[in-house]
C-alpha positions in Angstrom: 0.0 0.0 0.0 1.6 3.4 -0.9 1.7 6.2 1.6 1.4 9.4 0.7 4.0 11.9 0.7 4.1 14.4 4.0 2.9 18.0 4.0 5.3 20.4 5.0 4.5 21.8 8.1 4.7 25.8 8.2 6.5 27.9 11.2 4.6 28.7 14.0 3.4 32.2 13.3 2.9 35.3 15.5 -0.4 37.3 15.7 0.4 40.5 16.4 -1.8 41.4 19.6 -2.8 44.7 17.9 -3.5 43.1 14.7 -7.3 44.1 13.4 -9.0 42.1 11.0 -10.2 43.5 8.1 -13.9 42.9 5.8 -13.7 42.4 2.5 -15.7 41.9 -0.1 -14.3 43.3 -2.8 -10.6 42.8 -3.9 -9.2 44.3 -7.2 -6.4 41.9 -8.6 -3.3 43.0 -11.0 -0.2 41.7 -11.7 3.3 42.9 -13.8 5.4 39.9 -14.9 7.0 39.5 -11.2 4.2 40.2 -8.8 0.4 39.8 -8.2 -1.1 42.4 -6.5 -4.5 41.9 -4.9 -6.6 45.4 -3.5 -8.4 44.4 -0.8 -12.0 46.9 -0.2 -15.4 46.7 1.8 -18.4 48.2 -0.9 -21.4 49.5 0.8 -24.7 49.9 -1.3 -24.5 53.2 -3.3 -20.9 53.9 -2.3 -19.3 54.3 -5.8 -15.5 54.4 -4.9 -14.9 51.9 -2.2 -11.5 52.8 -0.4 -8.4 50.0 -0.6 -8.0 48.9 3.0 -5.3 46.2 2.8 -2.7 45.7 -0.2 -1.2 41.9 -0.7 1.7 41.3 -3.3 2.8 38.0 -3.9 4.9 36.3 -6.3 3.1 34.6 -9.8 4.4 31.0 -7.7 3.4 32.5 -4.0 -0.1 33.1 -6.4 -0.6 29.9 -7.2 0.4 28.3 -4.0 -2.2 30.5 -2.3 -4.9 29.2 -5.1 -4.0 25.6 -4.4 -4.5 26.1 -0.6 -7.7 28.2 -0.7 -8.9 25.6 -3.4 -8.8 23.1 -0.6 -10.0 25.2 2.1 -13.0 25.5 0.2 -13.5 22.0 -0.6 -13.1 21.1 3.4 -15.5 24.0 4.3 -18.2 22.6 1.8 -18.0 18.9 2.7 -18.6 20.4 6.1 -21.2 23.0 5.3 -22.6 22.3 2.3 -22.1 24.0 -1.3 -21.4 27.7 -1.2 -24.0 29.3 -3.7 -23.3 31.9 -5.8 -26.0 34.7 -6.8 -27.4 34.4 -10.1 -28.6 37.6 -12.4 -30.2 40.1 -11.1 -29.8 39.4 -7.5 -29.7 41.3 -4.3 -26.3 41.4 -4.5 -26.2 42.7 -7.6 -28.3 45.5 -6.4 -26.1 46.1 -3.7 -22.7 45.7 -5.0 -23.3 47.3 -8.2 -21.8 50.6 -8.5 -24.6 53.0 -8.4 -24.0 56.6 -10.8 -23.6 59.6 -8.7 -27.2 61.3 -8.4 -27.8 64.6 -10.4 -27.1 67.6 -8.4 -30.1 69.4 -7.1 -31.0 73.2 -7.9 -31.0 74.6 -4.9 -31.0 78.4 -5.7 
């Protein structure tokens, strides 16, 4: 019977007592030839220009490494809870999230 290989285990890691989380439900992703950057941002309803809160740049490999783990988060969170949904056209959050035009200014002479 063939065993499978170990994981690597990663260093402990430190959490910053000070550390706040952040929301996000929005993230913005670029990338140059030697980085991928993802912009992090939390959109309200009607807000039209949702502020960057956190910045991440990783590496195309540090990318795809991050893919392969949240890939398998996801997998382990579903056979636990059941299949995340995703909205369908037109939905509530497509109401929400949508960016909304500025309204028309009002006359107010």
């Amino acid at each position: 019977m063939a065993t499978q290989p170990e994981r690597p285990q990663l260093p402990p890691m430190e959490i910053p007592s000070d550390l706040q989380p952040v929301y996000s439900n929005l993230v913005r992703i670029s990338h140059s030839a030697a980085e991928i950057v993802f912009d992090f941002a939390c959109m309200l309803p009607a807000q039209s220009a949702p502020k960057i809160q956190t910045r991440v740049v990783m590496s195309p490999i540090g990318a795809k490494l991050f893919l392969r783990a949240l890939n398998d988060n996801l997998s382990r969170y579903e056979t636990a809870f059941g299949p995340v949904q995703l909205p369908t056209d037109p939905s509530l959050a497509d109401d929400l999230f949508r960016p909304h035009p500025p309204a028309p200014p009002t006359d107010n002479k």
